[in-house]
C-alpha positions in Angstrom: 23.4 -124.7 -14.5 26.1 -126.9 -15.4 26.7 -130.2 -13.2 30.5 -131.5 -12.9 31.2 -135.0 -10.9 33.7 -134.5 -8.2 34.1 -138.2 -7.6 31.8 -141.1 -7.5 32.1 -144.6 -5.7 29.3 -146.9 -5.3 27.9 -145.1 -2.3 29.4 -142.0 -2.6 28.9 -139.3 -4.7 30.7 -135.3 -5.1 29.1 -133.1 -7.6 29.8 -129.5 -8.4 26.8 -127.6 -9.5 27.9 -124.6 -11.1 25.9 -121.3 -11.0 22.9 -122.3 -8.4 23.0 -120.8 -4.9 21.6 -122.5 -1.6 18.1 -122.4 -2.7 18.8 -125.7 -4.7 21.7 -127.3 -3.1 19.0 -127.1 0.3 16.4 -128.1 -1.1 17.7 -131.5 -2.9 19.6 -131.9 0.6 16.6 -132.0 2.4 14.8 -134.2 0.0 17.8 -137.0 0.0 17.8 -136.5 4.0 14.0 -138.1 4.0 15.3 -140.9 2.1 16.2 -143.8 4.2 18.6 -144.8 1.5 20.8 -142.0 2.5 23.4 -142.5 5.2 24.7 -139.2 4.8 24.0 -135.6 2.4 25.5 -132.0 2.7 26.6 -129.1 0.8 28.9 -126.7 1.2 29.7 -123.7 -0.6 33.0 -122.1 0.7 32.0 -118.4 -0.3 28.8 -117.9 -2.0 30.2 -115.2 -4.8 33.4 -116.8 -5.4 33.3 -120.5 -5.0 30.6 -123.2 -6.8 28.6 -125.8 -4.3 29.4 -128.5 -3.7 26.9 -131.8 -3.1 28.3 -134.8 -1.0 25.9 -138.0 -0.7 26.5 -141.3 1.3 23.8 -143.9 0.4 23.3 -147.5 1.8 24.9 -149.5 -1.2 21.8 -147.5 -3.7 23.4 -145.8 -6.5 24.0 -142.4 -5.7 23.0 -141.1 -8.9 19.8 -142.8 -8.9 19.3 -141.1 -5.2 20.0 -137.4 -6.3 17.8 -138.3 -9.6 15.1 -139.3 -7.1 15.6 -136.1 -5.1 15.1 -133.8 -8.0 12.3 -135.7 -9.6 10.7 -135.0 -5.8 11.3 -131.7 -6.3 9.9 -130.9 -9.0 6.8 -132.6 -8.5 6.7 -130.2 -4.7 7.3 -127.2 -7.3 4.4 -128.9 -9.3 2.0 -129.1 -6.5 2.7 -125.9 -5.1 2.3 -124.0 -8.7 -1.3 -125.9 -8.9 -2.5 -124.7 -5.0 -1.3 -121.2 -6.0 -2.7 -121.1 -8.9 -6.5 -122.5 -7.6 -6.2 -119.9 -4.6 -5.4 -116.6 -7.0 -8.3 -117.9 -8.9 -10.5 -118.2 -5.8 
């Protein structure tokens, strides 16, 4: 994966995020969208083998990077949790 800032203001933020599909760009959308800092977060991806997504997030007057970096970290502890369940119920 390879990240690539669009543009960035104080509340705004654009970021490419070369070679990852929906899967991703969803799932940190859906985080920052529980996040009352957030005004506004969406992706598009224009055409899903020929063009890269792209992440737009409007925030409060929060840093937008500290936002996204809050989305991922929540992420990946989900990810975290879920590998533990799993792994206790194939035990089971």
């Amino acid at each position: 994966m390879e990240l690539n800032i669009i543009s960035k203001t104080e509340t705004e933020l654009e970021v490419e995020f070369k070679g990852e599909t929906h899967t991703l760009l969803n799932s940190l959308k859906d985080f920052m969208l529980r996040d009352e800092r957030v005004d506004i977060a969406y992706y598009d991806m224009k055409h899903v083998s020929i063009s890269e997504p792209v992440l737009y997030i409007k925030t409060d007057g929060t840093d937008p990077l500290v936002v996204l970096r809050d989305a991922a970290s929540g992420l990946i502890a989900s990810c975290d949790e879920f590998t533990e369940v799993f792994n206790k119920a194939v035990r089971a």
